[in-house]
C-alpha positions as CSV (number, residue, x, y, z in Angstrom):
1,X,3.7,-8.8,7.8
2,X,6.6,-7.9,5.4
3,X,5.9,-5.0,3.0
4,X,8.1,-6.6,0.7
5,X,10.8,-4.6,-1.4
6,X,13.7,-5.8,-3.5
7,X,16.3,-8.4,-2.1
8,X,19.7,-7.3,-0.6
9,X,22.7,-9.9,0.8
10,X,22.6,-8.0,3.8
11,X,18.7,-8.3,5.0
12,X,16.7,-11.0,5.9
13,X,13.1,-10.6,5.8
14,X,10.5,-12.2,8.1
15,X,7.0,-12.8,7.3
16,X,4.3,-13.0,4.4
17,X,4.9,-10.6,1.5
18,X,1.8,-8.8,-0.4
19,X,2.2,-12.3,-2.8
20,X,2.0,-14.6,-0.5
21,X,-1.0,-13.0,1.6
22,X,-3.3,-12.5,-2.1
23,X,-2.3,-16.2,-2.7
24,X,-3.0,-17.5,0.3
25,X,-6.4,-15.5,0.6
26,X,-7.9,-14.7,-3.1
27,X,-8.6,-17.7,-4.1
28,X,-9.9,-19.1,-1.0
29,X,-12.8,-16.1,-0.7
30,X,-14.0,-16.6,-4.6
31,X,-14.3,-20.5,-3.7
32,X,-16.1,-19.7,-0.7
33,X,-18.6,-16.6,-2.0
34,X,-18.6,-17.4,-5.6
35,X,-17.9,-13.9,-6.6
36,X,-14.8,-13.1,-9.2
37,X,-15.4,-9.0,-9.6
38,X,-13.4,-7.1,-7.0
39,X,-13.1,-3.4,-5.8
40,X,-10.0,-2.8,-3.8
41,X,-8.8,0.2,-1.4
42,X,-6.4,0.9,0.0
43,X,-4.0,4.2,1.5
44,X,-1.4,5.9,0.0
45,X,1.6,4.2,1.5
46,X,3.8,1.6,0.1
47,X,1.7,-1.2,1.7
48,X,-1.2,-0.9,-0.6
49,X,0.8,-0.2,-3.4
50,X,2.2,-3.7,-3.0
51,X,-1.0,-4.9,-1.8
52,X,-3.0,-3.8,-4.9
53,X,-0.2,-5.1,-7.5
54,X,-0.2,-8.3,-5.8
55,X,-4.0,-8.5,-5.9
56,X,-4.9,-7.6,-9.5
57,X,-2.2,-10.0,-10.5
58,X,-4.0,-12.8,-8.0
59,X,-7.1,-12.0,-9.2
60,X,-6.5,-12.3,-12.7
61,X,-4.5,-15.9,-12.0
62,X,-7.7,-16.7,-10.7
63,X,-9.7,-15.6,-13.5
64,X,-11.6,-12.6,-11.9
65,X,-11.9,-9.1,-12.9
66,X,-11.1,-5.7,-10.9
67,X,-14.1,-3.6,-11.5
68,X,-11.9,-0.7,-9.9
69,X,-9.4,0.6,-7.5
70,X,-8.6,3.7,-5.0
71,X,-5.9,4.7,-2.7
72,X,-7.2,7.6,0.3
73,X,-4.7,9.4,2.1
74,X,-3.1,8.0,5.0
75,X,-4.8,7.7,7.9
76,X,-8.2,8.3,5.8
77,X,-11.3,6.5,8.6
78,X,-14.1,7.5,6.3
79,X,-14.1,4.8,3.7
């Protein structure tokens, strides 16, 4: 996984970023339930920040609604 971030010359970055993943995955899980409304959560660090951005954008490419959205502290196990 790649938390994503702006582009330098100097760094090469490996693996799916947040816009990739929501792409990949969005779409195929309204096709498959038939549900558009989402809820997401996620933690207070720089992965669900990303995450979440992503997402609502993905979402809203895919013409479905976020009915809401909360970050917990990190390292939050009570969801």
């Amino acid at each position: 996984l790649n938390e994503g971030g702006r582009s330098r010359p100097a760094v090469l970055r490996l693996g799916e970023r947040p816009l990739d993943q929501t792409r990949a995955g969005i779409p195929a899980m309204m096709s498959e339930t038939g549900s558009r409304t989402w809820f997401l959560v996620g933690q207070q660090y720089s992965w669900s920040f990303g995450a979440h951005w992503a997402a609502r954008r993905v979402i809203a490419e895919s013409t479905g609604s976020v009915a809401g959205e909360v970050y917990v502290p990190l390292g939050t196990t009570d969801f």
